[in-house]
TORKOL-4160 file (C-alpha; in steps of 0.2 Angstrom, whole numbers, padded with zeros to 4 digits, m for minus):
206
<pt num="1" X="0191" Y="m0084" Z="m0202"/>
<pt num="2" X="0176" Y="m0081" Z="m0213"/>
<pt num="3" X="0174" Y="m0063" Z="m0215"/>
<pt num="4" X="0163" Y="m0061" Z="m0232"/>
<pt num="5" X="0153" Y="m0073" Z="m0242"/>
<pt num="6" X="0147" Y="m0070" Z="m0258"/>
<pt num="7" X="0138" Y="m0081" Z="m0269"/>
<pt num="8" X="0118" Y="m0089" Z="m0275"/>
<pt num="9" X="0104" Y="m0089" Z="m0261"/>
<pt num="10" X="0100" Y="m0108" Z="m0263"/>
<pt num="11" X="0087" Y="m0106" Z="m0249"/>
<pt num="12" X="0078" Y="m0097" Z="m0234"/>
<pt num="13" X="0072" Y="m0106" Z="m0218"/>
<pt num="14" X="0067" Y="m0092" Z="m0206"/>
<pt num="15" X="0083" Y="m0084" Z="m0201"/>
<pt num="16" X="0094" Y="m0096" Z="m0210"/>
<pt num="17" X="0100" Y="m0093" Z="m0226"/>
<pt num="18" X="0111" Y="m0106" Z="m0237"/>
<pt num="19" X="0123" Y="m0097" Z="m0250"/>
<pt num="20" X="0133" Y="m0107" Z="m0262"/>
<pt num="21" X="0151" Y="m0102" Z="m0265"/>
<pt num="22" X="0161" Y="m0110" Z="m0276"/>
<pt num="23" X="0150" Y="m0127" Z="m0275"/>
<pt num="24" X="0149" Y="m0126" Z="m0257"/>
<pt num="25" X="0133" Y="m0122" Z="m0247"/>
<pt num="26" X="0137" Y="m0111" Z="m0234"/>
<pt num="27" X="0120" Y="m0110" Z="m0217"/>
<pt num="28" X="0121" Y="m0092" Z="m0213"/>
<pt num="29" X="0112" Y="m0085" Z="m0201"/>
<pt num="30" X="0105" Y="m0069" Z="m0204"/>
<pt num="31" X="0092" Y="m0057" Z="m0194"/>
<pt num="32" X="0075" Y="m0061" Z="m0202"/>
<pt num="33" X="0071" Y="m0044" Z="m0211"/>
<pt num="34" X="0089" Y="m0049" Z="m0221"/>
<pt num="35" X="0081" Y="m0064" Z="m0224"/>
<pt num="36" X="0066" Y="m0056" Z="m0231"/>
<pt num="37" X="0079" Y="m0043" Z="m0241"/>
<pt num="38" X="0084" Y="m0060" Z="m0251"/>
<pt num="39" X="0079" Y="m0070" Z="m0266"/>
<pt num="40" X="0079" Y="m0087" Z="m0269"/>
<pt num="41" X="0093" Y="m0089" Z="m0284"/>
<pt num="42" X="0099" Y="m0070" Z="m0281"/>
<pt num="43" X="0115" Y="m0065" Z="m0276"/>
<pt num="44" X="0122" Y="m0060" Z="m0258"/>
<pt num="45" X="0135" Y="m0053" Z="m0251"/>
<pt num="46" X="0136" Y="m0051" Z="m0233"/>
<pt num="47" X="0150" Y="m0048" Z="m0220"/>
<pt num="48" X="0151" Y="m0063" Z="m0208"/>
<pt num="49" X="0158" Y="m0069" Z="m0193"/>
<pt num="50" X="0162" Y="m0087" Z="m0190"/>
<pt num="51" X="0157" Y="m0093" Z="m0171"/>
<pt num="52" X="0168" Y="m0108" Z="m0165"/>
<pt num="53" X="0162" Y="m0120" Z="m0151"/>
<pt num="54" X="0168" Y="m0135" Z="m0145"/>
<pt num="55" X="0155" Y="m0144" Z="m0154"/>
<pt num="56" X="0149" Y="m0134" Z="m0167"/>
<pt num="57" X="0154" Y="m0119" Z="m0181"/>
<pt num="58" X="0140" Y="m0107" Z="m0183"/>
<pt num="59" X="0142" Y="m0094" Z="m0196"/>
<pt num="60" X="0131" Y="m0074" Z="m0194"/>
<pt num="61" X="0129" Y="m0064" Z="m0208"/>
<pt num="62" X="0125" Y="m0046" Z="m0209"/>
<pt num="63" X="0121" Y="m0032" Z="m0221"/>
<pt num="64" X="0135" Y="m0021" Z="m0217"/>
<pt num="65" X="0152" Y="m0017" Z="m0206"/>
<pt num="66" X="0142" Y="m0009" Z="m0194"/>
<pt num="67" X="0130" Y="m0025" Z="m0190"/>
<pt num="68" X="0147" Y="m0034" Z="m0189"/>
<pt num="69" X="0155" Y="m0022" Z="m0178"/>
<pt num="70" X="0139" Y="m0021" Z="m0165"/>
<pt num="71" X="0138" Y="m0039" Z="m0167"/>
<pt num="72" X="0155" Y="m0041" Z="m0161"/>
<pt num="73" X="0152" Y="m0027" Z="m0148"/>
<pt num="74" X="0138" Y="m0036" Z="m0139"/>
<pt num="75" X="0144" Y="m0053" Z="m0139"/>
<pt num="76" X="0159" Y="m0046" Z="m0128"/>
<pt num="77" X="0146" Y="m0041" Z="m0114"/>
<pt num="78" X="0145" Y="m0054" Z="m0103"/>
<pt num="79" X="0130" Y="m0064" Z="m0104"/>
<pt num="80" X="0127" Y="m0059" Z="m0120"/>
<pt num="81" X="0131" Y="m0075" Z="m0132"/>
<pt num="82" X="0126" Y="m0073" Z="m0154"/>
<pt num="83" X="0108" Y="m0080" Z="m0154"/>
<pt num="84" X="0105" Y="m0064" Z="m0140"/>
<pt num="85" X="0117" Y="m0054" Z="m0151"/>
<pt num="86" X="0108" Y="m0055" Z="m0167"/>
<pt num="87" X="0089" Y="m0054" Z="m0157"/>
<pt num="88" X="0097" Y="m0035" Z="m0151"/>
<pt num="89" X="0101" Y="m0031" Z="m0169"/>
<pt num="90" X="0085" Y="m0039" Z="m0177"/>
<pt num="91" X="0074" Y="m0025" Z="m0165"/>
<pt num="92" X="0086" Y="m0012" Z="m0168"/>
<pt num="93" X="0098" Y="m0004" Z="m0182"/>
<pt num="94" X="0116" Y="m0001" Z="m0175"/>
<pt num="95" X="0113" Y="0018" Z="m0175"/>
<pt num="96" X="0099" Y="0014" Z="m0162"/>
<pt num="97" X="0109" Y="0004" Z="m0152"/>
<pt num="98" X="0122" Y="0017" Z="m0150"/>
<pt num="99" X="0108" Y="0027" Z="m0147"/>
<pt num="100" X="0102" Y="0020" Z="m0134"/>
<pt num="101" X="0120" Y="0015" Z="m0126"/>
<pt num="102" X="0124" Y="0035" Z="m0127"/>
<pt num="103" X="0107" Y="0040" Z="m0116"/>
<pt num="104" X="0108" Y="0023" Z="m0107"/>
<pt num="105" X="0092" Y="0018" Z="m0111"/>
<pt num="106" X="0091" Y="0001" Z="m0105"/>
<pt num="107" X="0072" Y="m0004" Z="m0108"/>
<pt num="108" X="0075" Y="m0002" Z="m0127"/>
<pt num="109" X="0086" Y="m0019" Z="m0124"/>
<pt num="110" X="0073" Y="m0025" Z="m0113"/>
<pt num="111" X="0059" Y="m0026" Z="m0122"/>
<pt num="112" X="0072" Y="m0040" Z="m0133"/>
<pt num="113" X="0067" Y="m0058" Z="m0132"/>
<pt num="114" X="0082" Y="m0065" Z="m0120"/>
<pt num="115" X="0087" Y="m0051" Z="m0113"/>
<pt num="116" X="0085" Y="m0048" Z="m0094"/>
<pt num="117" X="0085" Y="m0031" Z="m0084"/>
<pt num="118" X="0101" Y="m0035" Z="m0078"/>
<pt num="119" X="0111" Y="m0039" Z="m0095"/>
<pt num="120" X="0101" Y="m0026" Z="m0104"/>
<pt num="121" X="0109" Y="m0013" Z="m0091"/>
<pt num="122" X="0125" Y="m0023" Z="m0094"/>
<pt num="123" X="0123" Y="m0020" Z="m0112"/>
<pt num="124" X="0123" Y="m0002" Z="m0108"/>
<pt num="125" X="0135" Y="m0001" Z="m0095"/>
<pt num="126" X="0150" Y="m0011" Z="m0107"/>
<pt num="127" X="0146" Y="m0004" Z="m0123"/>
<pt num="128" X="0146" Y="0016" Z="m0115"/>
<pt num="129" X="0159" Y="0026" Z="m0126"/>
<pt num="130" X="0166" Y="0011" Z="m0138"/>
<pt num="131" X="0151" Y="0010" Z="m0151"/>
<pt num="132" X="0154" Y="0021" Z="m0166"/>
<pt num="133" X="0142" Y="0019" Z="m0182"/>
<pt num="134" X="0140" Y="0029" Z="m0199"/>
<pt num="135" X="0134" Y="0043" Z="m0204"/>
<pt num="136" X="0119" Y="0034" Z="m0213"/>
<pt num="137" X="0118" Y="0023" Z="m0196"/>
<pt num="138" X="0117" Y="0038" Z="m0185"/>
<pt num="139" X="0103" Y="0046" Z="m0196"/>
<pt num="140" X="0093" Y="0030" Z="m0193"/>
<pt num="141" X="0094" Y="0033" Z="m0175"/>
<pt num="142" X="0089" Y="0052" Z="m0176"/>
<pt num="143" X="0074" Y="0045" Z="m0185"/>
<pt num="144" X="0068" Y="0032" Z="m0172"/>
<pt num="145" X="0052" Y="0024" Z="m0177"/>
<pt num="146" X="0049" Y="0030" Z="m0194"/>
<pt num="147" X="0066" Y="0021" Z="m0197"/>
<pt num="148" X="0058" Y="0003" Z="m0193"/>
<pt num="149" X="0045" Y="0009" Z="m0206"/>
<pt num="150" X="0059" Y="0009" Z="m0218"/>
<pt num="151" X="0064" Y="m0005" Z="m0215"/>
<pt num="152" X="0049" Y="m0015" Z="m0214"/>
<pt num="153" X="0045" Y="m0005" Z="m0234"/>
<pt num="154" X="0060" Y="m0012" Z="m0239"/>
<pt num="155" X="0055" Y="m0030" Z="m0233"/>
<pt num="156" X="0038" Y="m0029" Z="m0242"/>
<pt num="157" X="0044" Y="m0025" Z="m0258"/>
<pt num="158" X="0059" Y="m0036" Z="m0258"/>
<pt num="159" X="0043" Y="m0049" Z="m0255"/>
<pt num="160" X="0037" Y="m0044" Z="m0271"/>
<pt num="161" X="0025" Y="m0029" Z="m0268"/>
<pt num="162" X="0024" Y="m0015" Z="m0276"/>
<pt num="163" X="0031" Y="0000" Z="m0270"/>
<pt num="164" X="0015" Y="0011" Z="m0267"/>
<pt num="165" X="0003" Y="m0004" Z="m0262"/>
<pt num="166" X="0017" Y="m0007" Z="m0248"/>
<pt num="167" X="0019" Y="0012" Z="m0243"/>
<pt num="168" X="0000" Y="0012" Z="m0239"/>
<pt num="169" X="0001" Y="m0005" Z="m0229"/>
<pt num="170" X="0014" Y="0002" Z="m0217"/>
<pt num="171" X="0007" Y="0017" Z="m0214"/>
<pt num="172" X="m0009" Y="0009" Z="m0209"/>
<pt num="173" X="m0001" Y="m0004" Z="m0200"/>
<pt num="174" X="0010" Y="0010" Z="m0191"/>
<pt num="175" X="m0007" Y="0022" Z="m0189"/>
<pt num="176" X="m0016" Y="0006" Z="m0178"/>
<pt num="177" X="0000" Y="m0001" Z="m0171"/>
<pt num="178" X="0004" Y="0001" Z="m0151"/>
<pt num="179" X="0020" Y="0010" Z="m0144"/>
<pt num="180" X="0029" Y="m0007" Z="m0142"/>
<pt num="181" X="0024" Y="m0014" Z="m0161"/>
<pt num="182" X="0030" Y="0004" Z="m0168"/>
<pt num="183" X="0047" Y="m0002" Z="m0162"/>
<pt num="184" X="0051" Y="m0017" Z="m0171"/>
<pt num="185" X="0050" Y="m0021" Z="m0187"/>
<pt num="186" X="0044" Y="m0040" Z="m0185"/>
<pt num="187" X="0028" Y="m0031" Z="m0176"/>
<pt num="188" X="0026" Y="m0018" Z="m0189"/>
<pt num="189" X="0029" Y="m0031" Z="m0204"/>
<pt num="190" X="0016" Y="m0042" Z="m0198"/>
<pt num="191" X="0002" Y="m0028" Z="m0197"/>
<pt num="192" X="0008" Y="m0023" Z="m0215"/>
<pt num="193" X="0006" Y="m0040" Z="m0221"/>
<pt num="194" X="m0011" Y="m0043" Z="m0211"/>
<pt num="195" X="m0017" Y="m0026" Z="m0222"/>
<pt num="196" X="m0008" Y="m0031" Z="m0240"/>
<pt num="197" X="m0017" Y="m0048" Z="m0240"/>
<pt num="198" X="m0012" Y="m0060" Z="m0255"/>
<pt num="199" X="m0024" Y="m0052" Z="m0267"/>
<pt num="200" X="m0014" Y="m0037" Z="m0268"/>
<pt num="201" X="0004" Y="m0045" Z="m0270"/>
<pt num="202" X="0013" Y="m0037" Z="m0284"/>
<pt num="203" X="0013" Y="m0050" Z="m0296"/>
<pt num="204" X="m0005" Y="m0049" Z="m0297"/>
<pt num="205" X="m0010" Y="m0032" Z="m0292"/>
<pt num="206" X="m0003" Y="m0017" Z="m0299"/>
């Protein structure tokens, strides 16, 4: 089992990133705002887990133990397989999750590409009472949109802009943005980015 990988970002296709380790180039799938965290020739280090098939190995990185743990969490609810898993956690942090598990909230898994009404309140039904995140996880949760904001900063800057020029972005993107594009940082990151524009990327803007 491959349960961390830690080495140089060779590339980033979409959601698939490839890190050498040890001379090796490892395809890890990532959600795509942890691919926009990461730098071509920079280091990562993300917790993993290996997915074996009958006719294929699939490795799924993620930021931290909590990821991993809700990753391993929803792939243990029926009709739920990794590609699904991942599409839950790249629309929400794990403290929303267990958010929405503990109010039983099962249109916030709805509104997830491949997920139907009747998984979603599977989702919610399985995962009642065995989800347990960190503090800083939980918080996340509290926070509700303004945590996707966060989220969607952290993106533009790992891009390259700078910090201020970014804040203004998202809040003008989150100020025009509808209910449903508040609540996910893919939405949200493409407003911000419509706003930014490439004259006002940091390496030529200050």
């Amino acid at each position: 089992m491959i349960s961390s990988v830690r080495g140089t970002v060779l590339a980033i296709a979409g959601p698939a990133v490839i890190i050498e380790v040890g001379g090796v180039g490892l395809a890890v799938q990532v959600t795509p705002q942890h691919a926009l965290s990461l730098r071509v020739g920079g280091e990562a280090s993300v917790r993993t887990a290996l997915i074996v098939r009958e006719d294929d190995l699939s490795l799924f990185g993620f930021q931290d133990a909590d990821q991993l743990a809700v990753f391993d969490a929803l792939r243990g609810v029926t009709g739920v397989g990794p590609k699904s898993a991942m599409g839950v956690l790249a629309a929400m942090d794990p403290g929303q999750i267990a958010h929405a598990v503990q109010i039983e909230d099962d249109s916030a898994f709805r509104k997830v590409s491949g997920i139907g009404p009747k998984t979603a309140k599977l989702i919610v039904v399985s995962l009642a009472g065995k989800l347990t995140v960190s503090p800083s996880s939980a918080r996340g949760a509290a926070k509700g949109a303004p945590s996707v904001s966060a989220s969607v900063l952290v993106a533009l800057v790992g891009l390259g802009w700078n910090e201020r020029a970014a804040t203004q972005a998202v809040e003008e993107a989150f100020a025009g943005a509808t209910e449903s594009e508040r609540e996910t940082v893919q939405a949200l990151l493409r407003l911000a980015l419509t706003r930014l524009g490439p004259s006002q990327f940091a390496g030529s803007s200050n």
